[in-house]
PyMOL Python script that loads the backbone (N, CA, C, O; Angstrom):
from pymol import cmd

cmd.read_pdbstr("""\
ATOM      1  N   UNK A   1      -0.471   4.528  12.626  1.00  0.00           N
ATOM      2  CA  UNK A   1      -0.686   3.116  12.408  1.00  0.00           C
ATOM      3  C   UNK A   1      -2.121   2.848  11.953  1.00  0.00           C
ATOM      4  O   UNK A   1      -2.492   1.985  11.158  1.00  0.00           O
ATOM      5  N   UNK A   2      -2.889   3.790  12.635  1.00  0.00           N
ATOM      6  CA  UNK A   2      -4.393   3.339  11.827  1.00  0.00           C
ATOM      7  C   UNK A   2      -4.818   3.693  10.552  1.00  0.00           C
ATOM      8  O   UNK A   2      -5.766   3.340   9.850  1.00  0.00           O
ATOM      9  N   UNK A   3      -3.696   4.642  10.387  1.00  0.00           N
ATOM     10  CA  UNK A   3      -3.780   4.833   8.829  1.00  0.00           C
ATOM     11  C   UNK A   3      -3.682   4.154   8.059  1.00  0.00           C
ATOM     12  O   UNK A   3      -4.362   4.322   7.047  1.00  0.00           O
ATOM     13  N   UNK A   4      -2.901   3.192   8.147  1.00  0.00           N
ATOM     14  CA  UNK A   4      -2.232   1.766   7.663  1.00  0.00           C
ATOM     15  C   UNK A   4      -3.655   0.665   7.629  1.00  0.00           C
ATOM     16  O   UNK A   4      -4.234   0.013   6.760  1.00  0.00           O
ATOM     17  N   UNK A   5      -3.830   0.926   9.292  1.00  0.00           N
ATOM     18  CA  UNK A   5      -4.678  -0.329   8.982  1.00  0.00           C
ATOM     19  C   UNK A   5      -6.198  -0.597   8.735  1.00  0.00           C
ATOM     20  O   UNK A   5      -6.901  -1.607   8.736  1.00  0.00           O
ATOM     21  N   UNK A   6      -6.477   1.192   8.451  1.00  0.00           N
ATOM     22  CA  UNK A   6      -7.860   1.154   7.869  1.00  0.00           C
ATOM     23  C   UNK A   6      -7.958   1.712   6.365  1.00  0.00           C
ATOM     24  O   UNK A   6      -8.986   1.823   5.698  1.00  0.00           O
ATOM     25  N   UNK A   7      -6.808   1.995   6.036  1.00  0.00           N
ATOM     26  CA  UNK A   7      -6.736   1.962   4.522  1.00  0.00           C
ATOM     27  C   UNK A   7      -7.465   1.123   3.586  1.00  0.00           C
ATOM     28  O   UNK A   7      -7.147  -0.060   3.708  1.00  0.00           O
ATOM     29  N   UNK A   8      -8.195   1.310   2.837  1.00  0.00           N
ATOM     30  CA  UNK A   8      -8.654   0.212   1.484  1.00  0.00           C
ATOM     31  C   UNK A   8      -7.820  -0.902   1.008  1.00  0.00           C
ATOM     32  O   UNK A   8      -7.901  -2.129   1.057  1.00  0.00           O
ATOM     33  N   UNK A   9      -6.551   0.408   0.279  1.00  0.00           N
ATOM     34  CA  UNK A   9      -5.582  -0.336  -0.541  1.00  0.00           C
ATOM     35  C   UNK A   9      -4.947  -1.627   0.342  1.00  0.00           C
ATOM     36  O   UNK A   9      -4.872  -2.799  -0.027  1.00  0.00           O
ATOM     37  N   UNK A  10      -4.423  -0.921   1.892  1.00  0.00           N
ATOM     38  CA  UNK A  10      -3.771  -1.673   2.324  1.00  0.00           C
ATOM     39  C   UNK A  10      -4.629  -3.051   2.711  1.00  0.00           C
ATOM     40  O   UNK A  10      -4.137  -4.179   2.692  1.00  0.00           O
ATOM     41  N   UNK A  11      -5.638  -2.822   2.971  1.00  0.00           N
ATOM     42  CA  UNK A  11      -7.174  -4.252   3.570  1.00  0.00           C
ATOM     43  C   UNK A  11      -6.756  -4.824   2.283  1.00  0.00           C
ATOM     44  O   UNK A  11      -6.244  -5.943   2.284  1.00  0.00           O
ATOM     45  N   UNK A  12      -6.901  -4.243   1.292  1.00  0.00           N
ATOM     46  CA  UNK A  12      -7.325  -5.488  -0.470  1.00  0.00           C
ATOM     47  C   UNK A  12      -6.061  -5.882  -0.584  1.00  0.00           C
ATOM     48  O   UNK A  12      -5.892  -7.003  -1.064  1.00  0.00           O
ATOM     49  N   UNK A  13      -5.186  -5.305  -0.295  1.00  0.00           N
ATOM     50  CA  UNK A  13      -3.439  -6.146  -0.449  1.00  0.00           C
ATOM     51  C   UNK A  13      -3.627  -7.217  -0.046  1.00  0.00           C
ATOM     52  O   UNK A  13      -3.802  -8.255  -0.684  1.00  0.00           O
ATOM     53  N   UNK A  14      -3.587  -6.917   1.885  1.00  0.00           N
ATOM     54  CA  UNK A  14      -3.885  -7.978   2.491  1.00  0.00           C
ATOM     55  C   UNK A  14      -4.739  -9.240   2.673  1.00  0.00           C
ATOM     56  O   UNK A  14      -4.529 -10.366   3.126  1.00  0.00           O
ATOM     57  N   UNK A  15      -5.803  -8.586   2.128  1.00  0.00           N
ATOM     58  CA  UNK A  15      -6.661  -9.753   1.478  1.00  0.00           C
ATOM     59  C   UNK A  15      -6.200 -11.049   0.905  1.00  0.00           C
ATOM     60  O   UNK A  15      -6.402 -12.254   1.054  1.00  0.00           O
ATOM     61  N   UNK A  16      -5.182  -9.894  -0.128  1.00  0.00           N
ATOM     62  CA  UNK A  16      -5.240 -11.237  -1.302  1.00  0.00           C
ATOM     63  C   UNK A  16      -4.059 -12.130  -1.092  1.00  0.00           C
ATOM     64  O   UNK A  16      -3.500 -12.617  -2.075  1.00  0.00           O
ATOM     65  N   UNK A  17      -3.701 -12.344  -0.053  1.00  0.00           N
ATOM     66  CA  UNK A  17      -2.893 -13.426   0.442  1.00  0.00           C
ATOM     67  C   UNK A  17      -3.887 -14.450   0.914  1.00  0.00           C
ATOM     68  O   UNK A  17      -3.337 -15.479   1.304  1.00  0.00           O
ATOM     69  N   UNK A  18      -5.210 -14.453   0.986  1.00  0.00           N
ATOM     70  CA  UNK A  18      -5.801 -15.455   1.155  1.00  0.00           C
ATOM     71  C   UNK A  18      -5.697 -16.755   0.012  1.00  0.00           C
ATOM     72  O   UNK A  18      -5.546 -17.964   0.185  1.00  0.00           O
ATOM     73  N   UNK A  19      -5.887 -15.725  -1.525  1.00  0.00           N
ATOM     74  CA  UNK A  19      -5.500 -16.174  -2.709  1.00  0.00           C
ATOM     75  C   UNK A  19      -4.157 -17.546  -2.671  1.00  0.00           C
ATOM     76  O   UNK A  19      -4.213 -18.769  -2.805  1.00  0.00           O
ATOM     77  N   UNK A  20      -2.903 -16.453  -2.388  1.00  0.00           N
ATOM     78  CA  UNK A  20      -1.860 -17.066  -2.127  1.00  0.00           C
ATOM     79  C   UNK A  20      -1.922 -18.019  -1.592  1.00  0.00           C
ATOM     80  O   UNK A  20      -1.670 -19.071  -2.179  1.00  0.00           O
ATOM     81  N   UNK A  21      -2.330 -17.979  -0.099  1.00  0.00           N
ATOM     82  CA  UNK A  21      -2.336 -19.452   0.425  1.00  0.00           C
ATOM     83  C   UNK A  21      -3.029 -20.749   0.063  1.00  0.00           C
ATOM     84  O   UNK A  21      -2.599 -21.862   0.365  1.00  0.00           O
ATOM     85  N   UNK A  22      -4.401 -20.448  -0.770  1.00  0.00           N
ATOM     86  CA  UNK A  22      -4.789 -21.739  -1.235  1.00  0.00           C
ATOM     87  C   UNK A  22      -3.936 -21.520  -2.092  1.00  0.00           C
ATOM     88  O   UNK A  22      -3.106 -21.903  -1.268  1.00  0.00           O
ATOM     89  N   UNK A  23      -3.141 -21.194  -3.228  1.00  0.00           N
ATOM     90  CA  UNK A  23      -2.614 -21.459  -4.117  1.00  0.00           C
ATOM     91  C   UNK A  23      -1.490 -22.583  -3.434  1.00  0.00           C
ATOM     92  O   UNK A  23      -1.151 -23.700  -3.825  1.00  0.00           O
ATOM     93  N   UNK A  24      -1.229 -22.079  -2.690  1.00  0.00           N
ATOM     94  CA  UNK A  24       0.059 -22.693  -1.833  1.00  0.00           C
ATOM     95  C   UNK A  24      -0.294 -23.963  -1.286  1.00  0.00           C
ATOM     96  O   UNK A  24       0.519 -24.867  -1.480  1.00  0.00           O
ATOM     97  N   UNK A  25      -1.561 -24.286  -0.502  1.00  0.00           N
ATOM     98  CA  UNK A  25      -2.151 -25.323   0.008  1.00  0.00           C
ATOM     99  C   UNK A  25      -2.257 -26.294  -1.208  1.00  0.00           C
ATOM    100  O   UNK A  25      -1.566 -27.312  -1.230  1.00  0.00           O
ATOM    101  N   UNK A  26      -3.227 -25.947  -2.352  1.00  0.00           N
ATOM    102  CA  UNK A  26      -3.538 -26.988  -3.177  1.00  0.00           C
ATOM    103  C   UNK A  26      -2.504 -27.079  -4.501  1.00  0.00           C
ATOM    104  O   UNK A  26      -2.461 -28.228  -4.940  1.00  0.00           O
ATOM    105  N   UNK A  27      -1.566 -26.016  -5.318  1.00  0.00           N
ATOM    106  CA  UNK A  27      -1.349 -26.087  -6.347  1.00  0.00           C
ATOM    107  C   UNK A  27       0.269 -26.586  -6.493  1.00  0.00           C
ATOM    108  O   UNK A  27       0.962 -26.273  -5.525  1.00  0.00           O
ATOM    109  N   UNK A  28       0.968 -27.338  -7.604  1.00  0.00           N
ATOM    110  CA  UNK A  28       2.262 -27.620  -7.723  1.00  0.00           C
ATOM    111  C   UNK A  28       3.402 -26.746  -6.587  1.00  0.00           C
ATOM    112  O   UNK A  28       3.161 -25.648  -6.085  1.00  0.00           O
ATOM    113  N   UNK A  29       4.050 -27.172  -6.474  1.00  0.00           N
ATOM    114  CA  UNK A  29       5.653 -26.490  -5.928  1.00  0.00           C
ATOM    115  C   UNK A  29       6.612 -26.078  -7.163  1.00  0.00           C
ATOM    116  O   UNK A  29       7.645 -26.662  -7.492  1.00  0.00           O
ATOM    117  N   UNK A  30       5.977 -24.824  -7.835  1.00  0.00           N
ATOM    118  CA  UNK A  30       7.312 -24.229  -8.971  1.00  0.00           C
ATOM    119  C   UNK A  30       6.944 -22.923  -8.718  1.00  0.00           C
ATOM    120  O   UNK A  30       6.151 -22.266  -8.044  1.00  0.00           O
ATOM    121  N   UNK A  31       8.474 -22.721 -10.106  1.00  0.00           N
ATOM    122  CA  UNK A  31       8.382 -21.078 -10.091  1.00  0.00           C
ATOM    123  C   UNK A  31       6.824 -20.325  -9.830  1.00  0.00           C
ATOM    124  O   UNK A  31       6.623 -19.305  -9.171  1.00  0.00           O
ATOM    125  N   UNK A  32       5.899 -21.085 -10.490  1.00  0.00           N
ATOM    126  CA  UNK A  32       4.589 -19.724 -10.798  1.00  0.00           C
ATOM    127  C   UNK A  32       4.104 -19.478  -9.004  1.00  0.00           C
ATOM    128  O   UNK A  32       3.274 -18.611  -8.729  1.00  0.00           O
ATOM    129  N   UNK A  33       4.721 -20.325  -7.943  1.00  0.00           N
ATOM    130  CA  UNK A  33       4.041 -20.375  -6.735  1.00  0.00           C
ATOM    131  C   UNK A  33       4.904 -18.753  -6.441  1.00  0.00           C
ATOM    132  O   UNK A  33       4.354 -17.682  -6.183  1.00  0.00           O
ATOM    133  N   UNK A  34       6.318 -19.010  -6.577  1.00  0.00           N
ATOM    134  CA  UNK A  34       6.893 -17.981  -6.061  1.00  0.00           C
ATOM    135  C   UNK A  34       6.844 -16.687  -6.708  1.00  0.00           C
ATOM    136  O   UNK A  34       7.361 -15.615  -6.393  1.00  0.00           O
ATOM    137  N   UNK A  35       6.116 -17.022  -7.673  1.00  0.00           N
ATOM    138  CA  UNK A  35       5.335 -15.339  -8.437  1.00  0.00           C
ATOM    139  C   UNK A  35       4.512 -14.982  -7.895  1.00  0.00           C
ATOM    140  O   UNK A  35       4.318 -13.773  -7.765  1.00  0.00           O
ATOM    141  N   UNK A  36       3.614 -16.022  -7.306  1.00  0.00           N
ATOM    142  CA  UNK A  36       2.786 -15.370  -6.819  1.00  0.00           C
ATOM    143  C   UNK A  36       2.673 -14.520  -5.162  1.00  0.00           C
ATOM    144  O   UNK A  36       2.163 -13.505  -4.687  1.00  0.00           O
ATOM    145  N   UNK A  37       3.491 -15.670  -4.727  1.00  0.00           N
ATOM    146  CA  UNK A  37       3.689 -14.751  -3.524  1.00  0.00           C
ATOM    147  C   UNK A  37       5.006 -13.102  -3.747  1.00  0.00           C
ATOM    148  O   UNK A  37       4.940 -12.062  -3.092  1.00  0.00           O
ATOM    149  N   UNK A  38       5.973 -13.411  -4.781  1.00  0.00           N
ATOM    150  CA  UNK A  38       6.509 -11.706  -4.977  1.00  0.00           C
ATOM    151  C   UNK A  38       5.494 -10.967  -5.435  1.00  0.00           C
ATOM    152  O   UNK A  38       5.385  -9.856  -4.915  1.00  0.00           O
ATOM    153  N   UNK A  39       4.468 -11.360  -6.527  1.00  0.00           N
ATOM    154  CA  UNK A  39       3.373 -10.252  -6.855  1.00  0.00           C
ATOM    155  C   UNK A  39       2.769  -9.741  -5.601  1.00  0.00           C
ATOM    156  O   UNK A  39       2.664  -8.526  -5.430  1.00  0.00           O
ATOM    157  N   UNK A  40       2.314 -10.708  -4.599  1.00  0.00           N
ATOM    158  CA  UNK A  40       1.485 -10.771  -3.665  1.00  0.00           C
ATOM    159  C   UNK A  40       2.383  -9.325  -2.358  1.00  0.00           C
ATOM    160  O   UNK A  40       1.735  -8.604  -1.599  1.00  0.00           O
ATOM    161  N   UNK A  41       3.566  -9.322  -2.471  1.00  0.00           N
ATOM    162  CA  UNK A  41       4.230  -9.058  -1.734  1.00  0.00           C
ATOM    163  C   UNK A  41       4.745  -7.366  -1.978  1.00  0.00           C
ATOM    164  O   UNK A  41       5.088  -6.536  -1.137  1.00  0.00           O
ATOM    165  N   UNK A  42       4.655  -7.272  -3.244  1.00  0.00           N
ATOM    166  CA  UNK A  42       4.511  -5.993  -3.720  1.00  0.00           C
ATOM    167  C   UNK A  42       3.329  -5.277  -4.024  1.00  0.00           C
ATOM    168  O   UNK A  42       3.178  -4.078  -4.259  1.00  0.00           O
ATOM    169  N   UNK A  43       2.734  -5.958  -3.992  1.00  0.00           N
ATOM    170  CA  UNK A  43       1.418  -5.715  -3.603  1.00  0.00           C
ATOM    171  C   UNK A  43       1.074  -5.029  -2.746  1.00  0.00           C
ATOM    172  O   UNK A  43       0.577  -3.919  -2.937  1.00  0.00           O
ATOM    173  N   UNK A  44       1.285  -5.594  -1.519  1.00  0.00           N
ATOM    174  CA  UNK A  44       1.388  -4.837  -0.142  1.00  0.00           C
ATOM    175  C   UNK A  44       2.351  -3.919  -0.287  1.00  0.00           C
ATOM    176  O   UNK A  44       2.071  -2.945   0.413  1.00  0.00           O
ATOM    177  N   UNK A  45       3.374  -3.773  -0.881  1.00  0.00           N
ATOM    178  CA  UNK A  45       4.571  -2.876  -0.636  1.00  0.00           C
ATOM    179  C   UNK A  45       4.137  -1.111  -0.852  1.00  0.00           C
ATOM    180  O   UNK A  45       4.213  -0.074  -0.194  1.00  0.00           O
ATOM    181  N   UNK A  46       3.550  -1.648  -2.484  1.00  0.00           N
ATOM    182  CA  UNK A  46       3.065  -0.512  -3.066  1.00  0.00           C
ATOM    183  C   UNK A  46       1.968   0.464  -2.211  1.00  0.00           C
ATOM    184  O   UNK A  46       1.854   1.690  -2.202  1.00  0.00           O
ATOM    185  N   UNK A  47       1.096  -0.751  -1.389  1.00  0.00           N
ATOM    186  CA  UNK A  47      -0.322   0.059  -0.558  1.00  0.00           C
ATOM    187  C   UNK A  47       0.384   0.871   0.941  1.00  0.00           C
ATOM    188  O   UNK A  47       0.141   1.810   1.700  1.00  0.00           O
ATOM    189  N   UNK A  48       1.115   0.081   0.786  1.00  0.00           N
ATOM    190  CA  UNK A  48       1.776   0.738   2.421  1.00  0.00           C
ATOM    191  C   UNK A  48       2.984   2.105   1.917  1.00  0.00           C
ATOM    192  O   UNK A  48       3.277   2.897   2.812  1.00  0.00           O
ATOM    193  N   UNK A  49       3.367   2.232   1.081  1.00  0.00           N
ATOM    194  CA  UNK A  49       3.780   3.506   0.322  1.00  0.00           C
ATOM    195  C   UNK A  49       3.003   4.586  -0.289  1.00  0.00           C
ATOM    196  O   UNK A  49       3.326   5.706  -0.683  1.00  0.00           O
ATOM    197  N   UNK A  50       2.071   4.050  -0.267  1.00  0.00           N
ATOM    198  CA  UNK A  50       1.008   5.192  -1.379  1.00  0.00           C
ATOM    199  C   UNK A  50       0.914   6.115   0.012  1.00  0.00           C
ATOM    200  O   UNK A  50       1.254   7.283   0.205  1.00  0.00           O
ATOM    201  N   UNK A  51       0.298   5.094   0.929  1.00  0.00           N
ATOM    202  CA  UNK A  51      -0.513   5.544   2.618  1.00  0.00           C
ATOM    203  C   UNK A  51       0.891   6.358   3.136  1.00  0.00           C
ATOM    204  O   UNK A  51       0.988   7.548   3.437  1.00  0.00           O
ATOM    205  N   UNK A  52       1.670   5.581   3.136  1.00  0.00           N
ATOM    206  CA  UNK A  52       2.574   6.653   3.777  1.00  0.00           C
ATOM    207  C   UNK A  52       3.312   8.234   2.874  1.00  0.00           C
ATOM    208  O   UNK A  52       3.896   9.195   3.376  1.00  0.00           O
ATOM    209  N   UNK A  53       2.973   7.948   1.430  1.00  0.00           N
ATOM    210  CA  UNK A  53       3.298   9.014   0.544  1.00  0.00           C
ATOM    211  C   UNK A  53       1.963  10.301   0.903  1.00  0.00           C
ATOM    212  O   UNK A  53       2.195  11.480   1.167  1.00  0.00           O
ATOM    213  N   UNK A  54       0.699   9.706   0.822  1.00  0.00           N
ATOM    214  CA  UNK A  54      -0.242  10.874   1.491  1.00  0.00           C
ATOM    215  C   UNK A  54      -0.235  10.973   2.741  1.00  0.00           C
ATOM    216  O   UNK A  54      -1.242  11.498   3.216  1.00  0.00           O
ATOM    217  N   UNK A  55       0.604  10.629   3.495  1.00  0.00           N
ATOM    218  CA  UNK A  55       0.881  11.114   4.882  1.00  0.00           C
ATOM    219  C   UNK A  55       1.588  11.930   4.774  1.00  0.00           C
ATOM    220  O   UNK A  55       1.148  12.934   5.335  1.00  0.00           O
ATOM    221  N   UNK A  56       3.102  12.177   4.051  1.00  0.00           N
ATOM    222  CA  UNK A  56       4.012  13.339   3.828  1.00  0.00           C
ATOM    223  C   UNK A  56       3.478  14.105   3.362  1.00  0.00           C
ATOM    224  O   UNK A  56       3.636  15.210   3.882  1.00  0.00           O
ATOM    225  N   UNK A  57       2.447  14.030   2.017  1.00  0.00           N
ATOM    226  CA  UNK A  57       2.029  14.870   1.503  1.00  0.00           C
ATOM    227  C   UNK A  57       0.995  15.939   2.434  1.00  0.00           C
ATOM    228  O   UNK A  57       0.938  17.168   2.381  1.00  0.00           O
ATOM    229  N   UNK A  58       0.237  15.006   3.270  1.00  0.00           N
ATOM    230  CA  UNK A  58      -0.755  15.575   3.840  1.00  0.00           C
ATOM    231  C   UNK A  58      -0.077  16.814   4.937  1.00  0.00           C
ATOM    232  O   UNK A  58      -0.551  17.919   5.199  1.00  0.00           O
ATOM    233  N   UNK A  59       1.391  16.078   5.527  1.00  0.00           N
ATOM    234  CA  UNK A  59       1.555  16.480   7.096  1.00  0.00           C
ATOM    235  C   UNK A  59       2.630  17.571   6.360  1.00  0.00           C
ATOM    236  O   UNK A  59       3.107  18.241   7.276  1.00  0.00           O
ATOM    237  N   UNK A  60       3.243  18.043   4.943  1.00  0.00           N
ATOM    238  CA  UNK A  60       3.332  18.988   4.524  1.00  0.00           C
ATOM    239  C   UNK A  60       2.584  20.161   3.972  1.00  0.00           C
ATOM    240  O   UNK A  60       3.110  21.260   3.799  1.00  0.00           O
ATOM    241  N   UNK A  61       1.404  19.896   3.716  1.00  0.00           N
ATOM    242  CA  UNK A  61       0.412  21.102   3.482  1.00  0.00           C
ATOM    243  C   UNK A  61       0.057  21.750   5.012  1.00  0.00           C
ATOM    244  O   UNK A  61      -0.005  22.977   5.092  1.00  0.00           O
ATOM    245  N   UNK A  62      -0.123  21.111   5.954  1.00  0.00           N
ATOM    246  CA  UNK A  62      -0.444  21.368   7.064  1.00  0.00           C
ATOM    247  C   UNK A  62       0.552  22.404   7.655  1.00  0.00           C
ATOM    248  O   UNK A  62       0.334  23.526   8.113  1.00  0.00           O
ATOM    249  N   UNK A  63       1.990  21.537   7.478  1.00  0.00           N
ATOM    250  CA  UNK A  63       3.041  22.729   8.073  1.00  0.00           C
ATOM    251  C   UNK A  63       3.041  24.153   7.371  1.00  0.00           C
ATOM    252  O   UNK A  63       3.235  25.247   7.901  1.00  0.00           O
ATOM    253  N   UNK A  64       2.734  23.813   5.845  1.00  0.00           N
ATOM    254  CA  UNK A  64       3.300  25.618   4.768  1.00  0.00           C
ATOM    255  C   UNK A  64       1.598  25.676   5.359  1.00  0.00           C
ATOM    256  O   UNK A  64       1.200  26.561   4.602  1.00  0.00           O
ATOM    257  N   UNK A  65       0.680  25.399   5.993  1.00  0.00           N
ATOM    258  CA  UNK A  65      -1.215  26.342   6.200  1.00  0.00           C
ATOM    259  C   UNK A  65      -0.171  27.045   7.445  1.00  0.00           C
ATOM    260  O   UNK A  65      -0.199  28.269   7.579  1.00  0.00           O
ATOM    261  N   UNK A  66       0.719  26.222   8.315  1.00  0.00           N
ATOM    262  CA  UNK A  66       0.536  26.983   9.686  1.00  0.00           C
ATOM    263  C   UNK A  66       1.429  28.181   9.546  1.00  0.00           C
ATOM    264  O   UNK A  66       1.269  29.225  10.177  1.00  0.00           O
ATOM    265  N   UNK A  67       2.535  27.916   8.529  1.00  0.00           N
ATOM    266  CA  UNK A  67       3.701  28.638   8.533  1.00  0.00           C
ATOM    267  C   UNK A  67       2.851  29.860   7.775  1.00  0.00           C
ATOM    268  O   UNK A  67       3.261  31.010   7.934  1.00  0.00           O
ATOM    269  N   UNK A  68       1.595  29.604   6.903  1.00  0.00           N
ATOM    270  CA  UNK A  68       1.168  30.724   6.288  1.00  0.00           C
ATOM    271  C   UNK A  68       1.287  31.241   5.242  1.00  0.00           C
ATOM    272  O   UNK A  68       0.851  32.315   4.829  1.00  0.00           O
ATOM    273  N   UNK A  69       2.127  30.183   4.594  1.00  0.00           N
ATOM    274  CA  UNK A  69       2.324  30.034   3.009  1.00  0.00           C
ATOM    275  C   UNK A  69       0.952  29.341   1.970  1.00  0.00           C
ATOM    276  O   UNK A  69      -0.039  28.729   2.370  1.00  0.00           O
ATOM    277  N   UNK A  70       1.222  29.594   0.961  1.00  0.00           N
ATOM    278  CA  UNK A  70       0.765  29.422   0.018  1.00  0.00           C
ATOM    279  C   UNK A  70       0.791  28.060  -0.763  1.00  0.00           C
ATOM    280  O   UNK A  70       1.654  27.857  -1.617  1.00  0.00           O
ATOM    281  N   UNK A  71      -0.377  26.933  -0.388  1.00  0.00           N
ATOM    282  CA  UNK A  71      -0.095  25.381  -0.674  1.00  0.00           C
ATOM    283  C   UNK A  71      -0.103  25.447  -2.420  1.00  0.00           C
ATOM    284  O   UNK A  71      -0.667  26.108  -3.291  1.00  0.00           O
ATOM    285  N   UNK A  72       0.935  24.280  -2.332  1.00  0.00           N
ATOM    286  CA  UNK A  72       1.792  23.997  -3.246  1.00  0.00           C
ATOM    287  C   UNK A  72       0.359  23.321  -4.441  1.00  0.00           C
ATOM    288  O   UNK A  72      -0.553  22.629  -3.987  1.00  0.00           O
ATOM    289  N   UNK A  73       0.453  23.714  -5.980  1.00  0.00           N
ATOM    290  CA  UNK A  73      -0.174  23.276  -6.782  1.00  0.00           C
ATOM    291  C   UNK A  73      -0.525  22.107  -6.929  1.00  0.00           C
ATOM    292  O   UNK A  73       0.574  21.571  -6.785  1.00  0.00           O
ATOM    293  N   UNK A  74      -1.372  21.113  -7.146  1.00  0.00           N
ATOM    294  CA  UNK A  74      -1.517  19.941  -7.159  1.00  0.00           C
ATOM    295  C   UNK A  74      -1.100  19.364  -8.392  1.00  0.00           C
ATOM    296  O   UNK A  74      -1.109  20.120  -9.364  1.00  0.00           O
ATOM    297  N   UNK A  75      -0.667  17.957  -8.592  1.00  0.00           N
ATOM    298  CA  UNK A  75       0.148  17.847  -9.847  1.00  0.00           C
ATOM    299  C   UNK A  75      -1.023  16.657 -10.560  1.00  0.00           C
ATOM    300  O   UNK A  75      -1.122  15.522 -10.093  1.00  0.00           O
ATOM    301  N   UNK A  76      -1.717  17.061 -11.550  1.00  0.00           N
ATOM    302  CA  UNK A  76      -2.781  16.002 -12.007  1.00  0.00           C
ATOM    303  C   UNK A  76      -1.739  15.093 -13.513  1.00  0.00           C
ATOM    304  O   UNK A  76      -2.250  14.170 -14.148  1.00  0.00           O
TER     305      UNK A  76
END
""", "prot")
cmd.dss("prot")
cmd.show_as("cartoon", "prot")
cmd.util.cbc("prot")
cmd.orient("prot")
């Protein structure tokens, strides 16, 4: 969990719902409101996947170091 919640990506996601809400407080009631909160929302989606994608990644190199294999090439 603290991976999550000391992440960068995931802090600047979260951030930017501050955005959202004045948008929400001061600006019209239309479609562009509810763009902004799905952008806003995948937003977060994407940061909380990356974090948990280098968690698999991470907590699989760890298992093939212990098992004594040979870590897997990195893909640039």
């Amino acid at each position: 969990m603290r991976r999550y919640v000391l992440n960068l990506a995931v802090l600047g996601a979260a951030a930017g719902v501050v955005g959202a809400i004045r948008q929400t407080a001061r600006g019209p009631r239309d479609w562009k409101l509810a763009l902004v909160w799905v952008a806003w929302g995948i937003n977060v989606a994407i940061a909380v996947g990356t974090v948990a994608e280098q968690n698999r990644l991470r907590r699989e190199a760890e298992e093939r170091e212990a098992l004594g294999l040979p870590p897997l090439p990195e893909l640039r």
